[in-house]
Structures are given as structure tokens and as C-alpha cells.
DRENDO-1510 file (C-alpha; in Angstrom, 1 decimal, always signed):
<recs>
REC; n; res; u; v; w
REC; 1; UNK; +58.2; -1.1; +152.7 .
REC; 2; UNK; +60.9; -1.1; +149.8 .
REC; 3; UNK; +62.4; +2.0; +151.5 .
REC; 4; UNK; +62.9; +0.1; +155.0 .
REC; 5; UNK; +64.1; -3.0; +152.8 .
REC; 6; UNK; +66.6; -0.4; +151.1 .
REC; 7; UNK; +67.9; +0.8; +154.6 .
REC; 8; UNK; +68.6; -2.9; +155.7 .
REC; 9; UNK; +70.7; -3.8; +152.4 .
REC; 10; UNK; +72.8; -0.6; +153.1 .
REC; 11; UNK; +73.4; -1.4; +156.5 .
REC; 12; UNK; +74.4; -5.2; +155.4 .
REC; 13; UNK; +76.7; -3.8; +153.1 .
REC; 14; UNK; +78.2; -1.4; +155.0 .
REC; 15; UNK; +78.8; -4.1; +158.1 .
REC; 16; UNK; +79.9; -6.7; +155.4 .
REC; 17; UNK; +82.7; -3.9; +153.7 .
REC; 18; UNK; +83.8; -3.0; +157.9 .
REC; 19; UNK; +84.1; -6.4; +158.8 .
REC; 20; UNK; +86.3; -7.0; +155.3 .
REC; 21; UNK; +88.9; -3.8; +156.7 .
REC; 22; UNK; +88.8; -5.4; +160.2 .
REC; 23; UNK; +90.0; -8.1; +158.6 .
REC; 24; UNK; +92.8; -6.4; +156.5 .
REC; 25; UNK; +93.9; -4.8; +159.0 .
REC; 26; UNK; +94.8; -7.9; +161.5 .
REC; 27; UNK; +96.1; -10.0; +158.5 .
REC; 28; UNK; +98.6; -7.0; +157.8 .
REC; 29; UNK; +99.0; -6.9; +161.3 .
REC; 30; UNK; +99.9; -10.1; +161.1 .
REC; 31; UNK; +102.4; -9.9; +158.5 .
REC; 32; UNK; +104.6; -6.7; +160.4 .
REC; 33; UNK; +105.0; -8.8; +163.3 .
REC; 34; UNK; +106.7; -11.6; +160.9 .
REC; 35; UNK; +109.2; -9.0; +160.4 .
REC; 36; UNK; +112.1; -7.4; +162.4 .
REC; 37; UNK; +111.1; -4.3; +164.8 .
REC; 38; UNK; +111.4; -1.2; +163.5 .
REC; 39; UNK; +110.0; +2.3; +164.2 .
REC; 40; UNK; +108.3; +1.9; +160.8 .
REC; 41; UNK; +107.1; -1.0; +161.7 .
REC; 42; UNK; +105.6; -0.1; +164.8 .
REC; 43; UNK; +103.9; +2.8; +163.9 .
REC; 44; UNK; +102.1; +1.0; +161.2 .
REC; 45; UNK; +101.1; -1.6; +163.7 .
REC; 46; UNK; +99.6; +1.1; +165.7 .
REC; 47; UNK; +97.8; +3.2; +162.9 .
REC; 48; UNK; +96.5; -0.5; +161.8 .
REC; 49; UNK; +95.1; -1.0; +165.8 .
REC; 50; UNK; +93.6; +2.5; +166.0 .
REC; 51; UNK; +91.9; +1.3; +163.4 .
REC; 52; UNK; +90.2; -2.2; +164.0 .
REC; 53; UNK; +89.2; +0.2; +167.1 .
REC; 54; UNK; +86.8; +2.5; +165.5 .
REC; 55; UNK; +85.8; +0.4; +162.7 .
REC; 56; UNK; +84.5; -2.3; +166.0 .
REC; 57; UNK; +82.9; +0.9; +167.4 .
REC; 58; UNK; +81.5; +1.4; +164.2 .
REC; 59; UNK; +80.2; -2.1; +163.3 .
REC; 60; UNK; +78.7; -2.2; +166.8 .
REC; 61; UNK; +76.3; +0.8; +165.9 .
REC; 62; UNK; +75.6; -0.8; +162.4 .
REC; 63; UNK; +74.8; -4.4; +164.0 .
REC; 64; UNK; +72.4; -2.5; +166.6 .
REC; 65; UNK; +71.0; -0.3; +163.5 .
REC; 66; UNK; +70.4; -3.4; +161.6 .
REC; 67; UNK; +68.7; -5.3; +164.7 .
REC; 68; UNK; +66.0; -2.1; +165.0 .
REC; 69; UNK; +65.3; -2.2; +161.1 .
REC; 70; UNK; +64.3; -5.9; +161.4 .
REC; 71; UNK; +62.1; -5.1; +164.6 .
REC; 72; UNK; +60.8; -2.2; +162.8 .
REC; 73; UNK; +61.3; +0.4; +165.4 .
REC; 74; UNK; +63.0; +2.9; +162.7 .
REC; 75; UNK; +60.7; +2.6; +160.7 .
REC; 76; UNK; +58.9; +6.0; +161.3 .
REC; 77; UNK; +62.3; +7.6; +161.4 .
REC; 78; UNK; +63.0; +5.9; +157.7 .
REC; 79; UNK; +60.0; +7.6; +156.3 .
REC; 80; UNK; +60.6; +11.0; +157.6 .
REC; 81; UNK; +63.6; +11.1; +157.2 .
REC; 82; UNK; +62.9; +10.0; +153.5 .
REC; 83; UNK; +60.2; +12.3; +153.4 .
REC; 84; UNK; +62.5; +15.3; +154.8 .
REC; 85; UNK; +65.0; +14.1; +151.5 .
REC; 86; UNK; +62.4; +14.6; +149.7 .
REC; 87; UNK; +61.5; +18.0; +150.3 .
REC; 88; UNK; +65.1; +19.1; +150.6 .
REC; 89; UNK; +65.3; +17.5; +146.9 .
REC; 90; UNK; +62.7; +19.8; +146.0 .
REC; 91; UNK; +63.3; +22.9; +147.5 .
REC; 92; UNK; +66.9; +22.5; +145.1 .
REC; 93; UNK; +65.1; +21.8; +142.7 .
REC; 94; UNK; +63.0; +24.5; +142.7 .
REC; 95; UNK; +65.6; +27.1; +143.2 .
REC; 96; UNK; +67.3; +25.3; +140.3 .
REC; 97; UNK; +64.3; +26.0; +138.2 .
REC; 98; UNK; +64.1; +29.2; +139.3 .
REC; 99; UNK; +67.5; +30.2; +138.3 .
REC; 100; UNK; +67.4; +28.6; +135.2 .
REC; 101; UNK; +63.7; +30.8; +134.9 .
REC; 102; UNK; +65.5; +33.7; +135.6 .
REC; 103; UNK; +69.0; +33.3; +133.5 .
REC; 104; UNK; +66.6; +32.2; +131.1 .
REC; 105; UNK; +64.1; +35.4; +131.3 .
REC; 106; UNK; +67.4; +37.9; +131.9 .
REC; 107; UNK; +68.7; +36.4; +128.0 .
REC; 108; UNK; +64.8; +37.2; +126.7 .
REC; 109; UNK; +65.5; +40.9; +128.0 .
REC; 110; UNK; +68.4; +41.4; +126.6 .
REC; 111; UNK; +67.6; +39.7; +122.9 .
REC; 112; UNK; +65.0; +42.0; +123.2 .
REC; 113; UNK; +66.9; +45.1; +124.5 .
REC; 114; UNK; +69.5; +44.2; +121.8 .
REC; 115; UNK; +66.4; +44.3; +119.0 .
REC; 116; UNK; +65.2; +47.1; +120.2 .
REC; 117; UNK; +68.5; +48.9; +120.0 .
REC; 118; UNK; +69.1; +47.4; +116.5 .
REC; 119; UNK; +65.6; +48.4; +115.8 .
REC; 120; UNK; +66.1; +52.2; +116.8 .
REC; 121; UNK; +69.1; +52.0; +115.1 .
REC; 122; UNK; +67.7; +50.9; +111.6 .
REC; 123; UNK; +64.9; +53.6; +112.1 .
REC; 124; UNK; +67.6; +56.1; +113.1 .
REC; 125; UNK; +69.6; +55.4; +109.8 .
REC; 126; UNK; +66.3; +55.2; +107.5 .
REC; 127; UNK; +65.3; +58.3; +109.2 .
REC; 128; UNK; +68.3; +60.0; +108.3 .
REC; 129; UNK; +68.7; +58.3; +104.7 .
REC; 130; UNK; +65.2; +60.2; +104.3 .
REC; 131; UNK; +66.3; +63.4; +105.7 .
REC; 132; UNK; +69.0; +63.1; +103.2 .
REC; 133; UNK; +66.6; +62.4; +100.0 .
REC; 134; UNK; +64.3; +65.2; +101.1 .
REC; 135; UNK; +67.1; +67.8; +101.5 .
REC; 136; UNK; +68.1; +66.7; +98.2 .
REC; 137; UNK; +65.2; +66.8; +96.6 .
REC; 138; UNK; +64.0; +70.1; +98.1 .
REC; 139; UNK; +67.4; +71.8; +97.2 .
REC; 140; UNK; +67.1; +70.6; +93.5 .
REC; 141; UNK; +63.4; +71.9; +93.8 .
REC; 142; UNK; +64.5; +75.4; +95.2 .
REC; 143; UNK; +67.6; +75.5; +92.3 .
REC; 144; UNK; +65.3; +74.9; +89.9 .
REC; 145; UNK; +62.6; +77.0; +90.6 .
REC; 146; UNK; +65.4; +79.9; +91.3 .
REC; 147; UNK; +65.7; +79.6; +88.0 .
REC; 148; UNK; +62.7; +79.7; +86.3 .
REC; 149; UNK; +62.1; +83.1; +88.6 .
REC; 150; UNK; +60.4; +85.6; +85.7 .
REC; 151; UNK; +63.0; +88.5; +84.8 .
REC; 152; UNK; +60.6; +91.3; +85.6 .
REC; 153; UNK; +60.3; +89.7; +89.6 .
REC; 154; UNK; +64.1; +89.8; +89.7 .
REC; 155; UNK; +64.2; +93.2; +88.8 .
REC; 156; UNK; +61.9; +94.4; +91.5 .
REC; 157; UNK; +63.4; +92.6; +94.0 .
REC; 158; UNK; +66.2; +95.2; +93.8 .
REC; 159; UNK; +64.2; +98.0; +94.1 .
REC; 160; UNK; +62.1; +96.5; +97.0 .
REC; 161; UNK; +62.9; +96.0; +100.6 .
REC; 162; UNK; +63.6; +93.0; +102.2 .
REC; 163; UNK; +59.7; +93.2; +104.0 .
REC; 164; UNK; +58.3; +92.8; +100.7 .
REC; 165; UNK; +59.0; +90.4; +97.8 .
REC; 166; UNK; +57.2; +87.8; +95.7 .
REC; 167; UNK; +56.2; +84.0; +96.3 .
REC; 168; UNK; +57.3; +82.1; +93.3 .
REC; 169; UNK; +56.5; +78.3; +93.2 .
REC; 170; UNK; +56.8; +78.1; +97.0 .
REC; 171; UNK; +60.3; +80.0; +97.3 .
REC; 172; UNK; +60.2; +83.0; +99.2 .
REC; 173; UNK; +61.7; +85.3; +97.8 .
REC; 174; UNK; +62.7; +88.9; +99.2 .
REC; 175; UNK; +63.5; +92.7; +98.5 .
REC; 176; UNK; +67.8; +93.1; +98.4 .
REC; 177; UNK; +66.9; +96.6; +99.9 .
REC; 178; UNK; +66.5; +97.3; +103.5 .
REC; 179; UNK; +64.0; +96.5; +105.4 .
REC; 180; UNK; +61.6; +99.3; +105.9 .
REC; 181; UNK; +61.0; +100.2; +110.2 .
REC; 182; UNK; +57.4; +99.1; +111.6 .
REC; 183; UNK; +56.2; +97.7; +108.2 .
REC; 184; UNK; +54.9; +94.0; +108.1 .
REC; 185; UNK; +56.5; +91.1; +105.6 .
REC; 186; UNK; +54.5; +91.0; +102.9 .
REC; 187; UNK; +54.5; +88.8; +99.6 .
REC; 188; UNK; +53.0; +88.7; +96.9 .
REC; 189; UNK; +52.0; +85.7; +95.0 .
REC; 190; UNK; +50.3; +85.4; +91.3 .
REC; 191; UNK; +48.1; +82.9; +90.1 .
REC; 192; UNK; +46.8; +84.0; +86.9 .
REC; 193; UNK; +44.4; +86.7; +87.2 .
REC; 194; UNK; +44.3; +86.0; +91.2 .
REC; 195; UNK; +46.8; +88.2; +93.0 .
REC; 196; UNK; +47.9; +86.5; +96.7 .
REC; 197; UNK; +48.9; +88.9; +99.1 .
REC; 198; UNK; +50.6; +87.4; +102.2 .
REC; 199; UNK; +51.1; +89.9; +105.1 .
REC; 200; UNK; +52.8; +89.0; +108.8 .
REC; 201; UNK; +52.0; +91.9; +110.6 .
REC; 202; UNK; +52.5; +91.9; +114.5 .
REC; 203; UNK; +51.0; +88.8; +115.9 .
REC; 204; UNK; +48.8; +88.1; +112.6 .
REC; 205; UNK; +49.2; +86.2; +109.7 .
REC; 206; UNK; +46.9; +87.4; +106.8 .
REC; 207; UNK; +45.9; +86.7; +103.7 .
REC; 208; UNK; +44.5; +88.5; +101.0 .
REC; 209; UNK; +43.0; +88.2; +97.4 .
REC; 210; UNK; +42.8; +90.7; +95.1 .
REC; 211; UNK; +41.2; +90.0; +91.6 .
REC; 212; UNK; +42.4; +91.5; +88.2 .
REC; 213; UNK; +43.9; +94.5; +88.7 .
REC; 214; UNK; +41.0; +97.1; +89.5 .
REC; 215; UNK; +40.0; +94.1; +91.8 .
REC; 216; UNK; +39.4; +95.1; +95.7 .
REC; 217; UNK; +41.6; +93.6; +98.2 .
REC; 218; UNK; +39.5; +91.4; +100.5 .
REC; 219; UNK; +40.7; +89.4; +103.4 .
REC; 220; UNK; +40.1; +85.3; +102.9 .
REC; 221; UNK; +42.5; +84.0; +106.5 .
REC; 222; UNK; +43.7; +85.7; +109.4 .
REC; 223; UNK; +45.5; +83.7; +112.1 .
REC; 224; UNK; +46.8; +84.4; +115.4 .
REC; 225; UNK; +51.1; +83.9; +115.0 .
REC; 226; UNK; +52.6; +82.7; +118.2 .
REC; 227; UNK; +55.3; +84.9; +118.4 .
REC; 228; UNK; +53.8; +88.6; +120.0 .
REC; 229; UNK; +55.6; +90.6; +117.3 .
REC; 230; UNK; +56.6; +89.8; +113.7 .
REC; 231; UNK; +59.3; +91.6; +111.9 .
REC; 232; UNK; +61.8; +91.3; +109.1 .
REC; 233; UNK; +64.3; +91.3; +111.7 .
REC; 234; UNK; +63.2; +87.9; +113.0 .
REC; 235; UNK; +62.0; +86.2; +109.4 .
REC; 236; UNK; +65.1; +83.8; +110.6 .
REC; 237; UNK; +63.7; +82.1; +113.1 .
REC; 238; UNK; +60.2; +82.1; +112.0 .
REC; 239; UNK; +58.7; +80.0; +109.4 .
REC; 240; UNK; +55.3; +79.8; +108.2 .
REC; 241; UNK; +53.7; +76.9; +106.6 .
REC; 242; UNK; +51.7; +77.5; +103.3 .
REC; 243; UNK; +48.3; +75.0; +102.9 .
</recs>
């Protein structure tokens, strides 16, 4: 009921504010004719006519409006057509909502994008920070165990060939001779009365323990290399991680 109440004050207002320009209109009217002719004059007098015309044709479709709304034959038209605002209200609200969802969701992916990428990027830097301490540290390892290298190991090593050599606190270290043709790597490494022997030979990585000095060599690990053939040529590009 309020709604078709609503619809009649509109209509009132809308007749009262045409019937206040129709007026206007004939006072100025009114007031040019007062005056001597001119083309200005006339013109005005005409615009002014043209007028009072269509607002008439107007207030004549508001008067009829307003004689339905109190005989209630618009009302079913009035509640669909308030019920068809209604929806149209919603569907823009809706695609409001959705936008905002989406500009909304679109500035969650790319906070997290950007974390991410600052993430990575602090991992990246720490990552490389710790490469940088463990080169370090590993270099001033390898210096100082170069050093402590026993005198009687650094004279072999120039009568060896570069297949053979010793294992000294980790450090490989190897013959300044030639390598000799078709012979495996092999180092040896002493732990007090236990001799190492490390052999690459072919495809196989070996170790052996010999025992005091009239000891018998005995094999303790044997396993497979990936590589199909092992030489001092490619020691390079091979590395072998001691347990």
C-alpha cells in the first residue's frame, strides 16, 4: 500500500510543478506582448507556446495516471514494476560485489605473489650468504690442513704419479708425476696402525684395509661408480664422497 501511496504523491508533485511552468510561461507571455514587436520578441513568444503545448499534453497523461492510482487499476503494474526495480537493484549489486570480490581477491594474489617473491629472494640471498661461509670455511680448512701435510708425504708425492697419492685430513692429495696408462686412482690414507687404501678402478670404487705393516690387504666396500670407466684423466669431473 505505501508503494501505491508513494506513486500518487509523485504524480501530485509532478502535476502541481507542470501546472506552476504553465503558469510561468503565460505570465511571461504576458509580459512580451506589453512590449514593442520584435523578432526577439516573437520568437520567445513562440518557444514559450510550444511549451504550455507539451507540458498540457503532459499534465493530461499525469491527471489520467493519477485518476487510475486512486481507482487502483495500476496497482499490479506498481508492484511489478517495483518488484522488477528490485531485482535490477540487485543484479548491480551483485555484480558490484563481485567486482569488488574479485579486485579484492586479484590484491590477495599479488600480496602474496609479491611475498613469495620476497620470500624466494631472502632464501636466495641466505642461500648464497651460506654458500659464501662454507667456501670460506672449507678453503681455510683445506689451507690449513695443506699445511700441516707431513714432510715425508710431500716428498713422495714427487716421486709418485698423479694415480696415486695420499688422503691427508680429507684433502686429496696427488702424485706431481704423470699419470701411469690403465692404472686405477688410488690413495692411501693412515690412521694409526690402520692403513686405508682407496682404489677407483673402472666402474668400481673400493676400499681396502691393511693392518700394521705385514697386515694382509682385505677388501671392507666395493660400490658400483656411475660413470663406465674411471681414470686419472677424468678425476676433474668426478668426485667421490667419503662417509
Amino acid at each position: 500500500m505505501s508503494l501505491i501511496i508513494s506513486e500518487k504523491n509523485k504524480v501530485r508533485e509532478s502535476i502541481r510543478i507542470i501546472q506552476k511552468n504553465i503558469e510561468h510561461s503565460t505570465d511571461t507571455i504576458k509580459r512580451f506582448r506589453t512590449q514593442p514587436s520584435s523578432t526577439f520578441i516573437i520568437t520567445q513568444i513562440e518557444k514559450l507556446e510550444n511549451s504550455i503545448v507539451t507540458d498540457q499534453s503532459q499534465l493530461v497523461i499525469l491527471e489520467k495516471r493519477l485518476e487510475d492510482l486512486e481507482a487502483g487499476i495500476l496497482n499490479e503494474e506498481i508492484l511489478a514494476q517495483n518488484k522488477e526495480n528490485k531485482k535490477t537493484a540487485s543484479l548491480k549489486e551483485a555484480v558490484k560485489k563481485k567486482k569488488k570480490d574479485d579486485e579484492k581477491k586479484a590484491s590477495l594474489e599479488d600480496s602474496k605473489k609479491s611475498k613469495e617473491i620476497e620470500s624466494k629472494n631472502r632464501d636466495y640471498e641466505r642461500g648464497e650468504r651460506s654458500k659464501e661461509y662454507d667456501m670460506k670455511r672449507a678453503f681455510n680448512y683445506y689451507e690449513k690442513c695443506v699445511d700441516s701435510i707431513p714432510d715425508y708425504m710431500l716428498d713422495n708425492l714427487k716421486n709418485m704419479p698423479n694415480n696415486k697419492g695420499y688422503i691427508w685430513r680429507d684433502i686429496h692429495c696427488y702424485g706431481e708425476l704423470p699419470p701411469e696408462k690403465n692404472q686405477p686412482i688410488t690413495l692411501f690414507e693412515k690412521q694409526r696402525d690402520l692403513l686405508i687404501i682407496h682404489e677407483w678402478a673402472n666402474k668400481y670404487y673400493t676400499v681396502y684395509h691393511k693392518v700394521g705393516k705385514t697386515g694382509k690387504k682385505s677388501i671392507v666396500n666395493r660400490t658400483e661408480l656411475k660413470r663406465n670407466k674411471f681414470s686419472s684423466d677424468s678425476l676433474a669431473n668426478f668426485i667421490v664422497k667419503q662417509k
